[in-house]
C-alpha positions in Angstrom: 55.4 176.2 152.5 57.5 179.1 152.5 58.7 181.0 155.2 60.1 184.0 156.6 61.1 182.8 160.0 64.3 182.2 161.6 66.1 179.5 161.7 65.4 179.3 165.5 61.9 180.7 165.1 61.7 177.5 163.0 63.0 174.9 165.8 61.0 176.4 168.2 57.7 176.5 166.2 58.3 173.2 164.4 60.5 171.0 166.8 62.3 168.3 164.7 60.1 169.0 161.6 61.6 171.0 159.4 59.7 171.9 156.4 62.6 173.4 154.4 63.2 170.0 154.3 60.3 168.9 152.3 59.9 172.2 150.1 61.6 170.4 147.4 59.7 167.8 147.0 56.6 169.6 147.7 57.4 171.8 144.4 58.4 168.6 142.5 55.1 167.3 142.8 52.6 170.4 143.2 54.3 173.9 141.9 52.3 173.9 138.8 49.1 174.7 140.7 46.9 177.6 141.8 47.0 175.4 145.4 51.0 175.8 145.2 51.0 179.3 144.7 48.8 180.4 146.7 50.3 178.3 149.8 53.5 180.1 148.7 52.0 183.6 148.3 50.4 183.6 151.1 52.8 181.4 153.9 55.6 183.8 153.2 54.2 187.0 155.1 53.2 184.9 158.1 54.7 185.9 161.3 55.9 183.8 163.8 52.3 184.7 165.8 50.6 183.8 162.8 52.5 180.2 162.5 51.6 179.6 166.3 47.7 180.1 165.8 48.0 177.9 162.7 49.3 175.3 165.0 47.1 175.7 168.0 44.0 175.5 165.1 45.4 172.6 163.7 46.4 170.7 167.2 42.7 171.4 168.6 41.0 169.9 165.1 43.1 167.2 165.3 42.3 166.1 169.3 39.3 166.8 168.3 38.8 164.3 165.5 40.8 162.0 168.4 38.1 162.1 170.7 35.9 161.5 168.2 37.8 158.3 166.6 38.5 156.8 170.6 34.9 158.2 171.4 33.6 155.6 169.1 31.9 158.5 166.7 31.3 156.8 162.8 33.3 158.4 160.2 30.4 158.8 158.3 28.5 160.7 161.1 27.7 164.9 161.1 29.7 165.1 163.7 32.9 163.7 162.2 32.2 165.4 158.9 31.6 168.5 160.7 35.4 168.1 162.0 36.4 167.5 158.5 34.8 170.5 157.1 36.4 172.4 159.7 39.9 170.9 158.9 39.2 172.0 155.5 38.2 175.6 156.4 41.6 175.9 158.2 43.4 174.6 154.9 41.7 177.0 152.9 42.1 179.9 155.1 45.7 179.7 156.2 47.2 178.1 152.7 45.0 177.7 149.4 41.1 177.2 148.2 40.8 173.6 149.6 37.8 172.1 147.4 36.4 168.9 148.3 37.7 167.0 145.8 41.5 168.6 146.8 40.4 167.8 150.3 39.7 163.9 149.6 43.6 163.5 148.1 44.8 165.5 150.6 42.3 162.0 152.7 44.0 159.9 150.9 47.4 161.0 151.0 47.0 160.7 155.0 46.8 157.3 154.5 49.0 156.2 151.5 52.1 158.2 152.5 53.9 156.4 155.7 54.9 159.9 156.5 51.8 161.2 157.2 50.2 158.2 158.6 52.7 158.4 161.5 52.0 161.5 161.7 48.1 161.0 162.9 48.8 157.3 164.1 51.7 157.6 166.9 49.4 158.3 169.3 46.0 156.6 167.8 46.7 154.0 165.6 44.0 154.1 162.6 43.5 157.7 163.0 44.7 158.6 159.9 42.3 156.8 158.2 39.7 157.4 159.9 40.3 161.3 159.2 40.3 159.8 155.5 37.0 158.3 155.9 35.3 161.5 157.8 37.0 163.9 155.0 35.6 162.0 152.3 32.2 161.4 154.5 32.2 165.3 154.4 32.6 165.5 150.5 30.3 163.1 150.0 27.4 165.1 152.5 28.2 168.6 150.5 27.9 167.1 147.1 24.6 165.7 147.9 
């Protein structure tokens, strides 16, 4: 993700994340795509306002798909799905043309990358996978 925001713009958006920090590797393993440079093309005009409604998007699909997972709500169910279609609508509006099949790595990355399984799991363990499951539960229900 590129960005045109301060360094403290950055701390206070981001807290302790900083995603400088991963831009290297995130070139290393996905700069020859479209997806890359699109994220690229289109992250570096965002405003600091735009980064904050990204987030508040993000947070409120994620404590949604929360409620959902402590709710008791299946994976596979329209509801969940409906919450991973939505995730993906916020992918490919703010960064690249998510496509399902993108959209079930990006699943699957949640849960074999430590990072990112800590990232959906500190405060609901098996979250992460269960946003795996409802992502590819969503695929699944649009290819049919």
């Amino acid at each position: 993700m590129t960005t045109n925001l301060t360094p403290d713009e950055k701390r206070e958006l981001f807290g302790d994340f900083d995603p400088d920090q991963h831009a290297e590797e995130a070139e290393q393993r996905w700069g020859q795509t479209e997806a890359y440079r699109q994220s690229a093309q289109r992250t570096s005009k965002y405003t600091k306002q735009d980064w904050e409604r990204i987030k508040a998007e993000a947070a409120a699909n994620t404590e949604a798909l929360a409620a959902a997972f402590t709710a008791g709500v299946p994976a596979g169910d329209p509801r969940a799905a409906d919450l991973a279609e939505e995730h993906r609508q916020h992918i490919s509006r703010w960064f690249y043309d998510c496509s399902y099949e993108i959209h079930r790595g990006l699943g699957d990355m949640y849960v074999a990358d430590p990072r990112f399984t800590a990232n959906y799991d500190t405060s609901h363990p098996g979250l992460a996978q269960y946003i795996r499951d409802a992502i590819h539960a969503n695929a699944d229900r649009a290819r049919s």
